[in-house]
N, C-alpha and C positions, 0 to 999 in steps of 0.2 A: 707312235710306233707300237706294234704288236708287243703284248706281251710274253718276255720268256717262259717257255714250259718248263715248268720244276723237273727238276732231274732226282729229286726224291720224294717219292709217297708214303705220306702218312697214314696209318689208321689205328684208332684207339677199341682195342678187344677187352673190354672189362680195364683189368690192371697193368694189361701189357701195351707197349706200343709198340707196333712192327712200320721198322725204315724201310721204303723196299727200295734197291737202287733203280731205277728206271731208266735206261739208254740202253735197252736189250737190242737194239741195231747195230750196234759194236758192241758186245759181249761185255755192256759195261765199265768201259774204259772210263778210267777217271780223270777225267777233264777238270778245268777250274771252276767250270759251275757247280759239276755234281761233290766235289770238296765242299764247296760252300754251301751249298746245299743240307750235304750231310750234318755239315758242323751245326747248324743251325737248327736242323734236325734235333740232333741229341741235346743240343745246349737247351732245347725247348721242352724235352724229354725229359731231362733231369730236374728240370725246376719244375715241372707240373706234379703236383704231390699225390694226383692221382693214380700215376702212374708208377710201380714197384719191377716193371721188369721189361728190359727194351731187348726186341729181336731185329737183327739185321741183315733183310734178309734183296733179293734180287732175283727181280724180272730174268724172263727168258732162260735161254739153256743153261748159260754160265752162268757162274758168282761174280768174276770181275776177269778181264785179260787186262790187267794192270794201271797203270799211266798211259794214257792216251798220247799216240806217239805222231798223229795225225800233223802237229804243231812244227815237231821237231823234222818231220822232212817238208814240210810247207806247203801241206793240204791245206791248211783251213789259217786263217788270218791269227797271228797271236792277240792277245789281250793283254791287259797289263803285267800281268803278273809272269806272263811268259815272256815278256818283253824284257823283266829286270836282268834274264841270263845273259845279257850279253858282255856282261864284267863278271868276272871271279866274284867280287864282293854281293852283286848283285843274285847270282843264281846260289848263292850261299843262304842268301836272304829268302831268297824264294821256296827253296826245299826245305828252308828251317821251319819259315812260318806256315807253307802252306800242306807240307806234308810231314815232317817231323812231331810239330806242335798242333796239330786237326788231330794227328794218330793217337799222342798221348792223353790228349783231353776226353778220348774215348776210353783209349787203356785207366784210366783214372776216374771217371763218371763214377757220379757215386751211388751207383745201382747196377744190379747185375745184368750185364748182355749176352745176347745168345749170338752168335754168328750161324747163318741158315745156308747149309755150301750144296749148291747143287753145280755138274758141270767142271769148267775150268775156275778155277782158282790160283791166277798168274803173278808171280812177282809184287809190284804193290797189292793186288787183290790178298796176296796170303798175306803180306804186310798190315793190311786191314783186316784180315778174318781175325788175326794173330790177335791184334790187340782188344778183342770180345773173352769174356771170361772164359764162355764155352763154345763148343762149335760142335753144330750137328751137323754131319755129311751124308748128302746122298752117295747112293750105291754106286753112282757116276762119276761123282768128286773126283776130281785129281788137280792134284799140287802140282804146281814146277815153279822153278824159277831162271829162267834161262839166260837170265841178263849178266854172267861170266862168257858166256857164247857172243855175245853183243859188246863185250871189250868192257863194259860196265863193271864192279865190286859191289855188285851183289844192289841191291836197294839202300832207301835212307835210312832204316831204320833194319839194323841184319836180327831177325827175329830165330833164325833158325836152329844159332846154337843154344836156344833156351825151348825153343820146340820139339827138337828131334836130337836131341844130344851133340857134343863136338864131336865124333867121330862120323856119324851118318849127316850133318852137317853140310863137312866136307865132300862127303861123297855126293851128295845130292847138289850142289853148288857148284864142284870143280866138271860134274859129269852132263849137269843141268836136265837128266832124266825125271821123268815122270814120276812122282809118288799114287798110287791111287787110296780108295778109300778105306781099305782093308789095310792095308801099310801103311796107310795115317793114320788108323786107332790103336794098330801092334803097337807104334812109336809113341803114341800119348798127344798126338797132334789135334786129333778127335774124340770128344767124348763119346760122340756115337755113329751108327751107321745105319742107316733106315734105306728102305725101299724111297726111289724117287717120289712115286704117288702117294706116298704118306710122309713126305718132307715136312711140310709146311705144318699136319696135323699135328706131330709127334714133337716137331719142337713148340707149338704151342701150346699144346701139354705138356710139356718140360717148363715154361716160362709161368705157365699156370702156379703148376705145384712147385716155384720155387717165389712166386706173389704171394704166398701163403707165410715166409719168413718174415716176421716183423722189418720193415724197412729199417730201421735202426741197427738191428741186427743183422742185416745180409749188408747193410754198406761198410757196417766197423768189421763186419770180417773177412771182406773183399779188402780193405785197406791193409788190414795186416798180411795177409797173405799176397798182398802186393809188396808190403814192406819186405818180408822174407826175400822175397827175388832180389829186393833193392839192395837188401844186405850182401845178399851172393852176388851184388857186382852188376846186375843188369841194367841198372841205367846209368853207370859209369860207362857198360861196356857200347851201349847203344851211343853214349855221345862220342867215343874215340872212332867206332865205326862210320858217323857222320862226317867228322872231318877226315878220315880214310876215304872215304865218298867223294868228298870234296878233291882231295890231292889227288885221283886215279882223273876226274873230270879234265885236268893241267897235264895230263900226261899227252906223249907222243902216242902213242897204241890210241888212248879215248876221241884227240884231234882227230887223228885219221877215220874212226871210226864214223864218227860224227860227220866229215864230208864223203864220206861214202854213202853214208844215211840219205844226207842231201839229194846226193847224185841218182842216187837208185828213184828215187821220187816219190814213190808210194808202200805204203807201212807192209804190205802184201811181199812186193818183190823184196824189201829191206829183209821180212823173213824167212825167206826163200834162199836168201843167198846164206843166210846164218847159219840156216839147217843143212844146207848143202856141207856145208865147213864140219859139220858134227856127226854126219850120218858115216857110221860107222862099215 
């Protein structure tokens, strides 16, 4: 059988390694290959001692339109791992291990990442920007999370009230509006905001001069300033979210939703009809 095309590229610039996501024919959507991919990616990144600074960055217009939904109205044949949703216990398993536990293994890497945001940046996409130290955005960037319009709570991982405060949060969740790039560096979601055509430069100049900090010292104090968060409750709060995640899946509202999904047939009209529900 042919072999599978890697759904992420690597390349080593000096001290940096840049992930790049590659499936820019769906805007990135994260399928189970390009998860595993990823993961294997950075698990490879971390342990090469060569390397002091990983960038995460992606192909084409977007960053990521989120979890690839292609499966769930039954484009494209499941896999195993999409296969285990069909018990509560099973699709429990499956968002724990494959997207819960890939995310945090990044959010905890023990060296610093850039997340590289050009484009849309969708629900897991910001799920995944979120968990990179830093995130450079192009002048294009824009946030959303739409998946309260889709009957969904939010993703598996609700990154938002530690990103953009509980108050803007909410609004950004209940309303599922747009953030763009300039309103994700007010809010502290971006560290910075570059011209598109100098994306790629500016943040590997950014990853440059931050290869320059004794690896020892940018991982213990990435840890601790991870631990502060931990202390204010953030990965408590991230695990009561996930099983919030889990019980809205068992609801009446998410059932219906779900065979609607079905029925509509393709991810296109499924959005169509969402947005129609929201436009104001």
């Amino acid at each position: 059988s042919m072999p599978r095309r890697r759904t992420v590229r690597v390349e080593r610039l000096g001290p940096v390694a840049r992930l790049t996501l590659d499936r820019p024919q769906v805007r990135n959507a994260q399928n189970t290959a390009l998860i595993l991919d990823l993961d294997r990616a950075m698990r490879a990144a971390a342990r090469d001692r060569a390397v002091r600074v990983v960038i995460l960055a992606a192909a084409g217009p977007s960053f990521s339109a989120g979890h690839d939904l292609k499966p769930v109205v039954g484009q494209v044949k499941e896999d195993a791992w999409r296969r285990l949703r069909a018990t509560p216990e099973g699709r429990m398993r499956h968002e724990r291990e494959l997207y819960v536990d890939k995310c945090l293994a990044i959010y905890h890497l023990p060296k610093p990442t850039i997340a590289q945001v050009q484009g849309h940046c969708v629900a897991a996409g910001l799920m995944l920007a979120a968990m990179c130290d830093l995130i450079v955005a192009a002048e294009d960037a824009v946030f959303s999370n739409p998946v309260l319009r889709m009957m969904g709570a939010g993703v598996e991982l609700l990154v938002e009230p530690w990103e953009l405060g509980a108050r803007k949060a909410k609004e950004f969740l209940w309303t599922g509006d747009a953030i763009d790039a300039r309103e994700a560096w007010r809010l502290g979601l971006v560290n910075r905001v570059v011209p598109r055509a100098r994306l790629a430069a500016e943040t590997l100049a950014l990853a440059r001069r931050i290869a320059l900090v004794p690896p020892v010292t940018a991982s213990l104090v990435k840890d601790s300033i991870n631990q502060t968060s931990a202390l204010m409750g953030k990965e408590h709060a991230f695990r009561y979210h996930f099983m919030v995640h889990q019980f809205m899946h068992g609801t009446a509202t998410a059932t219906a939703a779900l065979a609607e999904r079905k029925q509509a047939g393709t991810v296109k009209r499924l959005l169509a009809a969402r947005d129609r529900a929201f436009t104001p």
